[in-house]
Structures are given as C-alpha cells and as structure tokens.
N, C-alpha and C positions, 0 to 999 in steps of 0.2 A: 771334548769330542765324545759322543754318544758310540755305545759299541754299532748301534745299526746306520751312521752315518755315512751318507754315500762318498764321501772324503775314503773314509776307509776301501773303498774297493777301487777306486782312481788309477789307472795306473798299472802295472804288471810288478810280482816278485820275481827279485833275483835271488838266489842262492846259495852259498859257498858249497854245499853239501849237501847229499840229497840221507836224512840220519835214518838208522837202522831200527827198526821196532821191532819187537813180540809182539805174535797173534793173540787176540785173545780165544781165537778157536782156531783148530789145523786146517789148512788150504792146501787139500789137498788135489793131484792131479787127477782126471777122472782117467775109466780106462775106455777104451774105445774097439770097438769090433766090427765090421762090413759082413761077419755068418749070422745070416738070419738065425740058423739052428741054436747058433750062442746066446743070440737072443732070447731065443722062446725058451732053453732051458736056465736064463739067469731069472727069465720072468715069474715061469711055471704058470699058475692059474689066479694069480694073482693081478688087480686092474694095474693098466700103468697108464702113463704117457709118454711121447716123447720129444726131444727138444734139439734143437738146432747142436751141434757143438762148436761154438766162432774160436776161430782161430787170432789172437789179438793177445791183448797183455790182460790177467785176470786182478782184479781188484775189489777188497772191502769195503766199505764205507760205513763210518758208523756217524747217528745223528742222535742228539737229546737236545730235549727242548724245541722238537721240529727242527734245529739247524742241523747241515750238516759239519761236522767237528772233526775230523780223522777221514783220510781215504791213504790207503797202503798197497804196495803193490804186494803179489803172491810171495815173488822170494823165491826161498828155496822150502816154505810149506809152514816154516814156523818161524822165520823171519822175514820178513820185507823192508821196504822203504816207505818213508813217509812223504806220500805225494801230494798235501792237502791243498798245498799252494797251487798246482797243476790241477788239480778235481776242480777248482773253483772257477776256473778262467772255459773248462767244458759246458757247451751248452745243456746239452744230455743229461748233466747229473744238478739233479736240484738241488738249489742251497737252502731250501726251506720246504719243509712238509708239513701237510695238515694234518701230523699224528706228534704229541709231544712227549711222550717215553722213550725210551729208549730204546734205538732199534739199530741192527747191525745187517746188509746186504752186502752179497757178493754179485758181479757181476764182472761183463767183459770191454774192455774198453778194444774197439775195431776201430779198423777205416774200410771206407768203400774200395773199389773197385778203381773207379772214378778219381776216384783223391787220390790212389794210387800210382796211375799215369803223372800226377804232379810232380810227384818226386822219384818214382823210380828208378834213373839215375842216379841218386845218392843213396838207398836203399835195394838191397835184395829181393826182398819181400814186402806183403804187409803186414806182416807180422813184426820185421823190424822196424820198419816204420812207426807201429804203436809204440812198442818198447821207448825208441830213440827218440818219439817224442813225448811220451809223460815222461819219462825219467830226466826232463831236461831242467837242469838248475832255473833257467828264466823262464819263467810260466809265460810269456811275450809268444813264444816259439810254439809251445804248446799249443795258442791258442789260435794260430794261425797255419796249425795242423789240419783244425778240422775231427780230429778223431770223435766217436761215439761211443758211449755208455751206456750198455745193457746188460739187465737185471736177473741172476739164472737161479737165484739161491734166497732167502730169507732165515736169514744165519740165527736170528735171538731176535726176540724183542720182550718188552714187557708192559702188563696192562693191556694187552691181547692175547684170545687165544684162538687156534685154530684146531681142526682136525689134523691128520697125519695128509694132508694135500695140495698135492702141488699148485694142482691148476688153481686151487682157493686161494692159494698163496699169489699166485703169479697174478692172476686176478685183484686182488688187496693189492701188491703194488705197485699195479696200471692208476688205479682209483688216487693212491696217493703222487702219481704222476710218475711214477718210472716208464720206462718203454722195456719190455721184457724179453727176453729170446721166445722165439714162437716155438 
C-alpha cells in the first residue's frame, strides 16, 4: 500500500486517547480590550492592523513536504493534544500545500452561527461545541460537526522569508489555500 493511497483515508479514526504533546512554540492567549484609548496607546504611531478575534478552540498545524503531519490543540500554552486524526476529516484545513518546507500555522477552529442551532441542545455554546467536537476520539463525529479552520498566525516556516507583516503573511496563506481571519 502506497503512503498516498486512497485506501488510506477510507473510512474514519477511532481512538482510545486523545495523547498529550509539547509545543514547539508557546500558544499563547491573546489579550483583548473594547478602550479605544487602550488601543491607540498599545499602538502608538506605529502601522498596524486589525483582526477578527473568533471565539472557538485555537490550533497549530504543522506541514513538511506540503502534507499536513501534526495539528494540536492549544492546551494550556505549552501542552496540548494531538488532534491529527480530527484536522484531516475537516474541510478547512488542507492536507496538502503547494509550499514543501516546512511550515507551522496557527489558527481557530469555529462553528457558524447556523451549525450552532443543530446542536444547541447538547452544547452551551459554540465555543463548546468546537472543543467537544475536535477533541473527540472518533474523527466520524468530528466530521459531521461541520466545524471550520481559520488561519490568524504564521508561527515558523522555512525557505521563506517575509518582512515583519501581517497582512503579507495572511496574504501568503490565502495563496497557499488557507481561508484567514479578516
């Protein structure tokens, strides 16, 4: 059996465990403020942008060789869980990129609004909702969540360089087919 054999992806994984990893960089929480004044004096006169902040479960993904190989959930900043089996059954998150170094993105995995009414009844929120479904043993369940994968950070890569910028960044990885927080 060839590694890219469609045999190999047949099917859904199940589980026993969902195992624990180290980051290879800290995932950390962002901080968040509604005072414009906070603002202007964290920015000063320096250019910025700014981005969405989605509320969902935050995740890495790391790819070489164009695949992707590793997707982890945040954790508590320096540990997570290994959700790979769960990243691969999501639409959203490509299993193949037209870039083959090695490259490490974070991003938020959400649900709509919309999907939200589906289950509501058995979730709070949708915030739990993303949680309770990637962190579920049978990637089956995951995948008939619905959740979405989008791209807020370009953590490392290599064989590429950038300037210090975002939008260049977020921009790079639309091209390589991410969908990005606006």
């Amino acid at each position: 059996v060839l590694a890219n054999s469609p045999t190999r992806t047949v099917g859904y994984e199940v589980k026993s465990k969902l195992e624990k990893v180290e980051h290879n960089h800290p995932m950390l929480s962002l901080d968040k403020t509604k005072d414009i004044e906070e603002i202007k004096s964290f920015v000063g006169n320096k250019d910025w942008i700014a981005m969405l902040k989605m509320d969902g479960l935050t995740c890495s993904l790391l790819y070489e060789g164009g695949r992707l190989i590793k997707a982890e959930t945040r954790g508590d900043g320096e540990i997570g869980e290994d959700i790979t089996h769960n990243a691969m059954v999501i639409p959203s998150i490509p299993k193949r990129i037209p870039y083959t170094d090695r490259l490490v993105i974070d991003g938020e995995i959400i649900c709509t609004t919309e999907n939200f009414k589906e289950f509501a009844k058995e979730y709070k929120n949708p915030r739990n909702l993303c949680s309770g479904s990637v962190r579920q043993l049978n990637n089956e369940i995951t995948a008939n969540r619905h959740v979405y994968f989008y791209a807020f950070s370009l953590v490392s890569l290599s064989g590429e360089s950038f300037t210090n910028s975002r939008k260049d960044q977020m921009e790079w990885l639309s091209k390589l087919g991410f969908d990005t927080v606006d």
